[in-house]
C-alpha positions as CSV (number, residue, x, y, z in Angstrom):
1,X,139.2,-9.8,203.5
2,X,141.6,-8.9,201.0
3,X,141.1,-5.9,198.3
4,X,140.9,-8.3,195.5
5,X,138.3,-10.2,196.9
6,X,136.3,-7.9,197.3
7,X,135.4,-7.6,194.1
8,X,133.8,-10.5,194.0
9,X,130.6,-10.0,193.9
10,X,127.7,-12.4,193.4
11,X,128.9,-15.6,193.5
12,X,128.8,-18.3,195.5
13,X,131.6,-21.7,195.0
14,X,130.2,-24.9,196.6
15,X,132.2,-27.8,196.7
16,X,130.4,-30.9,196.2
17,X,132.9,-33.3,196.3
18,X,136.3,-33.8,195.5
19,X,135.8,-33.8,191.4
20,X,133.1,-31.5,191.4
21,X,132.5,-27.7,191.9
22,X,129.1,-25.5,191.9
23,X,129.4,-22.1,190.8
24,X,126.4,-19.7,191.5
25,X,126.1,-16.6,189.6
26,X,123.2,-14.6,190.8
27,X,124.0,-11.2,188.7
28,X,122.3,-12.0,185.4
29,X,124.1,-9.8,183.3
30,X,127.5,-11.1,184.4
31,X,126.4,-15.0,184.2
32,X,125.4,-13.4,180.2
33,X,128.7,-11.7,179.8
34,X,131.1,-14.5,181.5
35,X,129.4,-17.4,179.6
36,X,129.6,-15.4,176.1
37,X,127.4,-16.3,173.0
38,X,126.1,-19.6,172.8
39,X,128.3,-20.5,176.1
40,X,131.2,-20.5,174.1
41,X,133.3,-18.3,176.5
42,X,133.1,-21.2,179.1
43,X,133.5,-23.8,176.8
44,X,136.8,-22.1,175.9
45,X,137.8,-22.1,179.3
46,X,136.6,-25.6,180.0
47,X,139.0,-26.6,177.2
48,X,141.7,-24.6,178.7
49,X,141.8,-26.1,182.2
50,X,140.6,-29.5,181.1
51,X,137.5,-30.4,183.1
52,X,133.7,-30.6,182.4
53,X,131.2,-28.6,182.7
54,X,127.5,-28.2,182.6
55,X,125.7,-25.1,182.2
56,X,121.8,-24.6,184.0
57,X,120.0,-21.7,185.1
58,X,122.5,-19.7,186.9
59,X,124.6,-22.9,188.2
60,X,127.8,-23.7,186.4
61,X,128.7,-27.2,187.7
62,X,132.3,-27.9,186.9
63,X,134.1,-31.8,187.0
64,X,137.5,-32.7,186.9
65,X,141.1,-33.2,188.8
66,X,140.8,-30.8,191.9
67,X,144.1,-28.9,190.6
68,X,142.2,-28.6,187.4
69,X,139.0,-27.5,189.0
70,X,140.4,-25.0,191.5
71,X,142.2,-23.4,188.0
72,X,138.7,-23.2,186.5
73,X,137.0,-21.5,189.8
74,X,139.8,-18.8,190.0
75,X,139.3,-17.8,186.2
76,X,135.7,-17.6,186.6
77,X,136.9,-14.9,189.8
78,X,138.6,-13.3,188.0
79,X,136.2,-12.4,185.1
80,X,134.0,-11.8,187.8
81,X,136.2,-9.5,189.0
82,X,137.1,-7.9,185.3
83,X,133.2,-7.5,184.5
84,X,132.7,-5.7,188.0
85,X,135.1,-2.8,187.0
86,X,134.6,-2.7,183.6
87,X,131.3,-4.3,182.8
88,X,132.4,-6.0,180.0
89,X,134.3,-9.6,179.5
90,X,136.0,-9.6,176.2
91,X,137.5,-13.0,174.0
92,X,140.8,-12.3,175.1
93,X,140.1,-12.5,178.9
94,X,138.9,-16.3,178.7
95,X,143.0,-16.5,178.3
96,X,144.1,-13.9,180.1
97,X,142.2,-15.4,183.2
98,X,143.9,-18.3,183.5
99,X,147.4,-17.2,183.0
100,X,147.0,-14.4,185.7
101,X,145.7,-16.8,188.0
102,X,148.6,-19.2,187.0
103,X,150.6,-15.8,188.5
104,X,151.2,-14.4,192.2
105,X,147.8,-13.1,194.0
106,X,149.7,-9.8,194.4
107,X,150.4,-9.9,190.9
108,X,146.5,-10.1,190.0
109,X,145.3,-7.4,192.5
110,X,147.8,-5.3,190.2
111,X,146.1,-5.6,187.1
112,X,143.0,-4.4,188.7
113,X,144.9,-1.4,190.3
114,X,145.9,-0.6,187.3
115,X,142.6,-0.1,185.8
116,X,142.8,2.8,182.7
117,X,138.9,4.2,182.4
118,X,138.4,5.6,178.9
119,X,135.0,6.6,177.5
120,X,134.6,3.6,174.9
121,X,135.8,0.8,177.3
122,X,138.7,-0.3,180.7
123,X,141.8,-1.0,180.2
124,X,143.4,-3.6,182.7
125,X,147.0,-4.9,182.8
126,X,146.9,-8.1,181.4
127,X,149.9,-9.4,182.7
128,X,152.6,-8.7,186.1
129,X,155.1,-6.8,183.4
130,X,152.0,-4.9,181.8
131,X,151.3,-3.5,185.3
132,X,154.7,-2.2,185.7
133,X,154.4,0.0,182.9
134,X,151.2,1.2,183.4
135,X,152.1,2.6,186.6
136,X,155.9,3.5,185.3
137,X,153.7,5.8,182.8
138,X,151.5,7.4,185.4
139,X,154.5,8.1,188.1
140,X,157.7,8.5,185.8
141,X,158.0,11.8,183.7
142,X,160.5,9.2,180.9
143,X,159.3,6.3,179.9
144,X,161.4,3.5,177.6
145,X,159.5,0.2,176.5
146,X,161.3,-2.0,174.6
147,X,159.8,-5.3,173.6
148,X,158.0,-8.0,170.6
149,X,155.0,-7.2,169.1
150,X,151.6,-7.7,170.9
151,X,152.9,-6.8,174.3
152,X,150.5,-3.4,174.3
153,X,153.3,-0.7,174.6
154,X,151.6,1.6,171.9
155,X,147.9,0.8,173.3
156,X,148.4,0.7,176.9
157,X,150.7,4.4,176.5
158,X,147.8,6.1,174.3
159,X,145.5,4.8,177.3
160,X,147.2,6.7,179.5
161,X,148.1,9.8,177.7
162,X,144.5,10.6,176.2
163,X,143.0,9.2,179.8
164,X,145.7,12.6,181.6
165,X,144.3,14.9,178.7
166,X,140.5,14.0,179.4
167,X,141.2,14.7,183.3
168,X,142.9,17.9,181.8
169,X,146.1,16.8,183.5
170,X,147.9,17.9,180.6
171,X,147.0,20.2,177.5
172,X,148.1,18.1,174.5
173,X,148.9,14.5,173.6
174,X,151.6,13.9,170.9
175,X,152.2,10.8,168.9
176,X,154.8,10.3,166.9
177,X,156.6,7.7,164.8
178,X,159.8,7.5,162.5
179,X,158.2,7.7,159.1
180,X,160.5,4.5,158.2
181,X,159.0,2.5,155.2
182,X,158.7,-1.1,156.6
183,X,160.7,-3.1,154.3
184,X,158.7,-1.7,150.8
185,X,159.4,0.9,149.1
186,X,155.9,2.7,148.7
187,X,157.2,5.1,146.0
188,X,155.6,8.8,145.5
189,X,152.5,9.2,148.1
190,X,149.8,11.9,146.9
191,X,148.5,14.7,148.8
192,X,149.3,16.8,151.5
193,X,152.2,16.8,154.6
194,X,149.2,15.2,156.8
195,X,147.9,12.6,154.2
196,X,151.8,11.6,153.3
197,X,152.7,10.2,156.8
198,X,148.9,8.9,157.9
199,X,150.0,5.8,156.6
200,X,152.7,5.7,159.2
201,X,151.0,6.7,162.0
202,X,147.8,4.7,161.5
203,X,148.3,1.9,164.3
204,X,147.9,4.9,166.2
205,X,144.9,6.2,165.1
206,X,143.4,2.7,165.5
207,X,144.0,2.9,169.1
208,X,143.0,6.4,169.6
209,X,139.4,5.3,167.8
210,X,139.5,2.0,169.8
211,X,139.3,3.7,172.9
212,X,137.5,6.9,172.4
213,X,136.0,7.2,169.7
214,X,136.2,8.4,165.9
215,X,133.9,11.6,166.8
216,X,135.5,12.4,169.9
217,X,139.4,11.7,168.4
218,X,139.0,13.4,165.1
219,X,137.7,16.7,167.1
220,X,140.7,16.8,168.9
221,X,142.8,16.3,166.7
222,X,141.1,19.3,164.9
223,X,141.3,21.5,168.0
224,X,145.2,20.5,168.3
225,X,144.8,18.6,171.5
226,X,146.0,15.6,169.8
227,X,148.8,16.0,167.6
228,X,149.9,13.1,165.4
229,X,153.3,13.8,163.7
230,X,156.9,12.2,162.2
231,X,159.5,12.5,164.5
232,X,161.2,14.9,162.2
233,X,159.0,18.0,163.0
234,X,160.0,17.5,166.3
235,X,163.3,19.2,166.3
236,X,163.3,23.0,167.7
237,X,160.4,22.1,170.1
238,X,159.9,22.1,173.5
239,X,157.4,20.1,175.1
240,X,155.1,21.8,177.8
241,X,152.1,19.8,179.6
242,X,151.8,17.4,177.3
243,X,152.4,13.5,176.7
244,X,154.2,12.7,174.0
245,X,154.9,8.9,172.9
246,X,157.8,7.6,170.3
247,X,156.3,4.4,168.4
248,X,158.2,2.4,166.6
249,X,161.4,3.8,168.3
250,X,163.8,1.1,167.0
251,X,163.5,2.7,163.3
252,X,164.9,6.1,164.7
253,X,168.9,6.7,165.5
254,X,170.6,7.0,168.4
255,X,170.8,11.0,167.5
256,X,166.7,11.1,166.9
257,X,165.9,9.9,170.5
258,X,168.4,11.8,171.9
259,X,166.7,14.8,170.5
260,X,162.9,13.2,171.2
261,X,163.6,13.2,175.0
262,X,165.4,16.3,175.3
263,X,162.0,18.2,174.3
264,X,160.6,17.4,177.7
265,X,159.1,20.6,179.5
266,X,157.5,21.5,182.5
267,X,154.6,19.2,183.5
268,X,155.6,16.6,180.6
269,X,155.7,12.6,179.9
270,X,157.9,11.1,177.0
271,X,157.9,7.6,176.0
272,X,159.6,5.5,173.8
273,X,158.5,2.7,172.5
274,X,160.1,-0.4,170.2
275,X,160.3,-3.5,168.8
276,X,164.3,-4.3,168.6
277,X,163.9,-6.9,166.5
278,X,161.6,-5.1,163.8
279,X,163.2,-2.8,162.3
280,X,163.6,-1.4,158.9
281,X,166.3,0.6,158.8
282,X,168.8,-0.2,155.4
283,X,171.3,-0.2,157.6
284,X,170.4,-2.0,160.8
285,X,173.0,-1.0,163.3
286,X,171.6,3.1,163.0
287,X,168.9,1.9,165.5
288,X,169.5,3.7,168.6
289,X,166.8,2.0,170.3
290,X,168.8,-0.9,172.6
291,X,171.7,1.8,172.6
292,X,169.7,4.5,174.3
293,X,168.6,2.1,176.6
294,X,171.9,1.2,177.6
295,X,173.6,5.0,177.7
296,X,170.2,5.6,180.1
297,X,169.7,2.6,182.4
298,X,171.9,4.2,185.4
299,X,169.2,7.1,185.1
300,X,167.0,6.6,188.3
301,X,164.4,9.1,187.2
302,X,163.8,7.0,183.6
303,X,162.0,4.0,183.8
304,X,163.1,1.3,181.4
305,X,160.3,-1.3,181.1
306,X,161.3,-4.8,178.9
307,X,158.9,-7.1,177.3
308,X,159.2,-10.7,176.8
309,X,156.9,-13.1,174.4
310,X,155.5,-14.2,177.9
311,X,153.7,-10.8,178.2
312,X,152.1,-11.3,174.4
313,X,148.2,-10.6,175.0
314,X,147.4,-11.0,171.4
315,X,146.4,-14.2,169.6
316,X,148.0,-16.6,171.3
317,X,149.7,-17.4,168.4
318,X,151.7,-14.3,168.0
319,X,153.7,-15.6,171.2
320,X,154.7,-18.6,169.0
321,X,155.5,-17.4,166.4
322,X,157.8,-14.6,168.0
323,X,159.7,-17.8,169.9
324,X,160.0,-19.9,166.8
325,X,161.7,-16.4,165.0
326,X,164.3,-16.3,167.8
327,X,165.2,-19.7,167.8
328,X,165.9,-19.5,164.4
329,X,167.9,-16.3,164.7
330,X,170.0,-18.5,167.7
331,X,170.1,-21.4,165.0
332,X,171.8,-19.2,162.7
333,X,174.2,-18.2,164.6
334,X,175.3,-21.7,165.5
């Protein structure tokens, strides 16, 4: 039996004939949480894979081409499998589950290896590159992600940094981002050094919260555990047990990342993290984002993980609209 499917737990797939499929769900509260409000999550799927189903008692009877079907039947495994680990199915995995089954089997027992436990929910990869850099940022003590919007770099890193400082792995986590205006110019800000760059580093604090917690976050943060900064107050330090993550990285120079990485201490994990085609920079050709990946690469000991629109697990819109951006940017060069 392999690991994968062992996971699956409670179900039972009968084939009746060659257009139709019973599905038996016997755990209650996984029939709940796969089916979704009002059935809707199945109906999503259904729509997805193009077949037909019907929904009684714990029986989901399925009805379609048999490529179609067997699509439909691996999906449902593999939310079976999600809600097993996590005990949870969210909107997003209706998806997910059938473009990971669309993938290698290998590549699915991955995601599930890959599992990040933090207190408010689990994280899984969501897709074959997603699973690379999970496990790039648990073994590798550098880190580079480079890669379009909605692809989970700055999520799936704060996962795994505030997961290493709950399992007192390390002492600290340290976020920090360019404090590069993006595209406006916001003027005077009020207030205090902390309350000037929040508005910077605030995807961050969404995913901190998202995860763990306002309560638990804002404590640490108080404590010094978590540290949220501009990369500026980073020169002059060294960085001992702690993770430290650069967002946004393809707003900061060639110069700025040099001095990010060369903070690394004992027991320490930097990573870097960019969009190259966001940024904000007047001048555009400052970003040292693609150029510090290219002066690195040869480095064994730093991982280099590259995103494509193919490993966007946002709307499934966002993937679109990133294509129809870069055909436009290949149209313009023509």
């Amino acid at each position: 039996m392999s690991e994968i499917s062992k996971l699956e737990q409670n179900i039972i797939i009968k084939k009746i004939d060659n257009e139709t499929v019973n599905i038996q769900i016997d755990n209650n509260d996984m029939l709940k949480s796969i089916a979704g409000q009002f059935d809707q999550n199945l109906k999503d799927l259904a729509k997805i894979t193009n077949t037909t189903i019907f929904f009684r008692g714990n029986t989901i009877t399925c009805k379609g081409k048999d490529v179609k079907i067997r699509e439909f039947c691996d999906a449902i495994r593999f939310l079976a499998n999600k809600y097993f680990l996590t005990n949870i199915i969210e909107k997003e995995d209706i998806l997910i589950s059938v473009k990971k089954n669309l993938e290698s089997k290998d590549s699915n027992i991955k995601s599930f290896k890959q599992l990040i436990k933090t207190p408010r929910k689990s994280v899984i990869a969501r897709s074959e590159k997603q699973s690379d850099y999970i496990k790039a940022l648990k073994e590798n003590d550098i880190v580079m992600s480079l890669g379009p919007a909605g692809t989970g770099k700055s999520f799936l890193a704060v996962s795994v940094a505030v997961t290493m400082l709950i399992e007192k792995k390390i002492e600290r986590v340290i976020l920090s981002r360019p404090a590069v205006e993006a595209g406006e110019k916001l003027g005077f800000l009020p207030g205090d050094m902390k309350e000037k760059v929040d508005p910077y580093l605030r995807p961050l604090y969404d995913a901190l919260y998202e995860l763990f917690g306002a309560d638990k976050i804002d404590k640490k943060i108080e404590s010094g555990e978590i540290e949220i900064a501009p990369l500026a107050f980073m020169r002059g330090r060294t960085l001992k047990n702690c993770f430290a993550i650069l967002d946004e990285a393809q707003n900061a120079t060639e110069t700025q990342i040099k001095m990010f990485l060369t903070r690394i201490g004992e027991n320490s994990k930097l990573v870097v993290n960019g969009d190259p085609s966001q940024v904000d920079l007047i001048n555009k050709s400052q970003s040292g984002l693609v150029k510090s990946k290219n002066i690195l690469k040869n480095l064994k000991e730093i991982k280099i993980i590259e995103f494509s629109d193919q490993d966007v697990v946002r709307h499934p819109l966002v993937s679109k609209i990133i294509r129809a951006y870069q055909k436009k940017s290949t149209d313009d060069k023509i």
